[in-house]
C-alpha positions in Angstrom: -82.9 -7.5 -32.3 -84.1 -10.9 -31.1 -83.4 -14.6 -32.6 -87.1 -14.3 -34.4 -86.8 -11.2 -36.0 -82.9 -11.7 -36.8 -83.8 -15.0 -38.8 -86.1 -13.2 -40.7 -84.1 -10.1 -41.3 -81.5 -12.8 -43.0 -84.0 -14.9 -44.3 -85.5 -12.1 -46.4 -81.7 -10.6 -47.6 -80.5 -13.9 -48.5 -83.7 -15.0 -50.1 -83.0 -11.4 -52.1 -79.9 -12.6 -53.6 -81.4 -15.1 -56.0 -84.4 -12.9 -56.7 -81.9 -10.5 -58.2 -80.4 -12.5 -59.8 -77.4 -12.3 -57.9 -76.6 -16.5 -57.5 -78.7 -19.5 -58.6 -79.2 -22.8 -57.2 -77.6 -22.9 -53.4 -75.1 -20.7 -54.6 -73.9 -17.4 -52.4 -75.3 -16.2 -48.6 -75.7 -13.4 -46.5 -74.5 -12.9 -42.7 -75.6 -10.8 -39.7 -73.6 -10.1 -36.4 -75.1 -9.2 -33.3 -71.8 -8.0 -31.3 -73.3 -7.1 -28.3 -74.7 -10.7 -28.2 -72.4 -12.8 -29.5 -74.5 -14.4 -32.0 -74.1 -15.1 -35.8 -76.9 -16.0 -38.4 -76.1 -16.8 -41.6 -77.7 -18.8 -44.7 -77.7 -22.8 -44.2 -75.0 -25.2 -46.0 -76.6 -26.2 -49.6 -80.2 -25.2 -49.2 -82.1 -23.3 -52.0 -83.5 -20.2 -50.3 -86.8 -20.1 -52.6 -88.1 -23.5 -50.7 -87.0 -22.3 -47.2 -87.9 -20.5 -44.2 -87.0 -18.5 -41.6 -86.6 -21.1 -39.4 -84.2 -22.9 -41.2 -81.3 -19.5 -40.9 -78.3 -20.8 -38.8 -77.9 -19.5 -35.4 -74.5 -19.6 -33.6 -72.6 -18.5 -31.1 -69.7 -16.1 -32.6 -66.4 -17.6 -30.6 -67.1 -20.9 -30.3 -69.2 -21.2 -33.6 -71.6 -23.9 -31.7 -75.4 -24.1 -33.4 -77.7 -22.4 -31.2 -80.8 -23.1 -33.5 -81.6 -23.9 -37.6 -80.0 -26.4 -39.9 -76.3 -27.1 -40.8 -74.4 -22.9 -41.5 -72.9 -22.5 -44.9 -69.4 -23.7 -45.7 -68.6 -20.3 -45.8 -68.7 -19.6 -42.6 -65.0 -19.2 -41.1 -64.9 -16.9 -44.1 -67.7 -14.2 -42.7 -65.4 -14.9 -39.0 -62.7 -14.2 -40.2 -63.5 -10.7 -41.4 -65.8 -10.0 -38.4 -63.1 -10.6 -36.5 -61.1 -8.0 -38.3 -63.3 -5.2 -38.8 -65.5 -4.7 -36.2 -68.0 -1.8 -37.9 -68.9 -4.4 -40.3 -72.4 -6.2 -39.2 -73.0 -8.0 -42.5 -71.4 -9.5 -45.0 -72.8 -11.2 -48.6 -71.5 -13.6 -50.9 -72.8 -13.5 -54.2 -71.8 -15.4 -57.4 -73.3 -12.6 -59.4 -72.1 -13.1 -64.0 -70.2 -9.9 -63.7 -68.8 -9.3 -60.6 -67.8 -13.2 -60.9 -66.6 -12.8 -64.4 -63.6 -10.2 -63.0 -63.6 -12.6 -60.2 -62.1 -15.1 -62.7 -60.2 -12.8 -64.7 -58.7 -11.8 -61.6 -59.1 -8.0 -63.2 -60.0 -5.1 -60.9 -63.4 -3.1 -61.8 -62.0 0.4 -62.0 -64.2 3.5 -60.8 -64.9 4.8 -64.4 -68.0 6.9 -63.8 -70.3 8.4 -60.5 -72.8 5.7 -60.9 -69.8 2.9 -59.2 -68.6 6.2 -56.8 -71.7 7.3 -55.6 -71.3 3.4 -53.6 -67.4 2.9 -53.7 -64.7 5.1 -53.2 -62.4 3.2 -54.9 -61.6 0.6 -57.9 -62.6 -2.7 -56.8 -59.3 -5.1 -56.6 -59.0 -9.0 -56.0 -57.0 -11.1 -53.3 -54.3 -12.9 -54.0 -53.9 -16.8 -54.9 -54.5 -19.1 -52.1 -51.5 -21.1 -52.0 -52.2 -25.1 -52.2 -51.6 -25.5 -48.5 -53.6 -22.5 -47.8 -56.4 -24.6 -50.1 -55.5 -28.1 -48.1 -55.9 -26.4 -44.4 -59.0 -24.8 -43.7 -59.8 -23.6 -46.8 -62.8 -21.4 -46.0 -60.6 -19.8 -43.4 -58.1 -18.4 -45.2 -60.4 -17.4 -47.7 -61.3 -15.0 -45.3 -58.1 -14.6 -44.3 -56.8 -13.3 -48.0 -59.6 -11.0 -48.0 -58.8 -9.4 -44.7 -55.3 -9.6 -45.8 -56.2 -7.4 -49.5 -58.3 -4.8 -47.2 -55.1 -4.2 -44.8 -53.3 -3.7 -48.1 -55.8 -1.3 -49.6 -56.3 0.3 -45.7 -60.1 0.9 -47.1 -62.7 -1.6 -45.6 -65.1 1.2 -45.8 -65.2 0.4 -49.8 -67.2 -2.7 -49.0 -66.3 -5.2 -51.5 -63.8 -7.4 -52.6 -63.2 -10.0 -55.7 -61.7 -13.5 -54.7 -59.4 -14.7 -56.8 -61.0 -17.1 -59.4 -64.4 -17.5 -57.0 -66.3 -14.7 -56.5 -67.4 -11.1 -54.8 -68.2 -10.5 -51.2 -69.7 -7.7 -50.2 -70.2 -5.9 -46.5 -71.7 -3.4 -44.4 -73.2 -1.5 -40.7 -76.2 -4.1 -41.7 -77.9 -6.5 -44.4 -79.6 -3.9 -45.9 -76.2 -2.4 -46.6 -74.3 -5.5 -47.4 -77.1 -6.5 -50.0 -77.0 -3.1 -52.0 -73.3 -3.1 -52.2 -73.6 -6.8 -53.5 -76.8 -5.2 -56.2 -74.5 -1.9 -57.3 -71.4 -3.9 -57.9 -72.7 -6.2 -60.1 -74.6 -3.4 -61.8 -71.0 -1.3 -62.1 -69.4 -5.0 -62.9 -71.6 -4.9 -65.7 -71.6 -1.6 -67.3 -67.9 -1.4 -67.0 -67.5 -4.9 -68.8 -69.3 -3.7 -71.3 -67.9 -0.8 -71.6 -64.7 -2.4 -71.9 -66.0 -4.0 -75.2 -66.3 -0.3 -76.8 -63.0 0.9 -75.5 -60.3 -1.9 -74.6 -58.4 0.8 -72.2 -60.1 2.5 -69.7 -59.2 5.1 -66.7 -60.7 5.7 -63.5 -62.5 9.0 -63.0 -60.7 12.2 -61.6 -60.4 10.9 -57.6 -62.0 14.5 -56.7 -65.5 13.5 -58.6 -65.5 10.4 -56.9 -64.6 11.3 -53.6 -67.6 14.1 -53.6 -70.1 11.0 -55.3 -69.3 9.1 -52.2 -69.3 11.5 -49.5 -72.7 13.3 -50.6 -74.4 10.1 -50.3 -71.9 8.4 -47.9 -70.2 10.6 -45.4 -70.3 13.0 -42.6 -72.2 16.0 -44.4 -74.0 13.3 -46.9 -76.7 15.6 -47.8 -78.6 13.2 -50.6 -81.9 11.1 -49.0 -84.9 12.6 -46.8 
């Protein structure tokens, strides 16, 4: 993929975000890798992606994070580093400030796998991170943000679920590409949702039998996935 078509490729998924409904004002972004070429793109700092263009995407170099082309990157940007650095099959990564997802976000309350609809994307309950501790908030914030989230997956020893909740700010999302990374961000606020609500009918709720999940995944998701043409 080339700068011009990678700008747009980011352009179009971030600009996605807030036609779903997933973020308002210059809330949230959406990240692409190119490994083999050391370059980053990601959503500029503060802009709102209905007035913008492709043009505008940030371009940098991964290791030295020096802007190759476009305005100012987001302040989250040694957050999307520091999990690329980690977990090298992840290509994208979005940031969403999405009502439900967010909602547990604050509540710092895992959305548990209670039906086929959350398994046939995720394997797995979706947890949070941990508290940043104040230093970890005074020094490079946006860094160890990332650096809690890499921390949680470790824990977990399943980045392949692709999503997280940060504790009291918000979900990110990943995947092999923005495609992916965007539809995790779409089906977790959908299962955020359904599961809240849910919630409000019975106050105590289990997780599915891990067998029906697992086979929800894998059709769609693994080796032998046999759903799609």
């Amino acid at each position: 993929m080339d700068i011009k078509n990678l700008k747009k490729t980011v352009h179009t998924y971030n600009l996605k975000i807030y036609e779903s409904n997933l973020a308002s004002l210059s809330w949230g972004n959406l990240s692409v890798i190119l490994r083999e070429k050391n370059i980053l793109a990601i959503k500029p700092s503060g802009i709102n992606m209905i007035d913008s263009k492709p043009d505008d995407i940030s371009i940098l170099n991964f290791k030295t994070k020096k802007l190759i082309s476009g305005l100012k990157p987001s302040t989250d940007l040694d957050t999307h580093i520091e999990i690329y650095k980690n977990f090298k099959n992840i290509n994208s990564i979005c940031h969403t400030h999405s009502e439900y997802a967010t909602i547990f976000s604050q509540l710092r309350k895992k959305i548990k796998c209670i039906g086929t609809t959350h398994s046939d994307h995720f394997d797995s309950d979706i947890n949070f991170t941990r508290i940043l501790k104040k230093t970890e908030v005074q020094n490079s914030y946006e860094k160890n943000t990332g650096k809690v989230i890499v921390e949680r997956i470790k824990q977990l020893k399943n980045y392949s679920n692709g999503a997280i909740l940060v504790s009291y700010h918000g979900p990110f999302t990943w995947g092999s590409n923005a495609k992916k990374a965007f539809e995790n961000a779409l089906v977790l606020e959908q299962s955020a949702s359904m599961y809240f609500k849910s919630l409000q009918i019975k106050n105590k709720l289990k997780s599915i039998n891990k067998h029906l999940t697992k086979f929800h995944f894998e059709r769609k998701n693994g080796i032998n996935k046999y759903y799609g043409q």
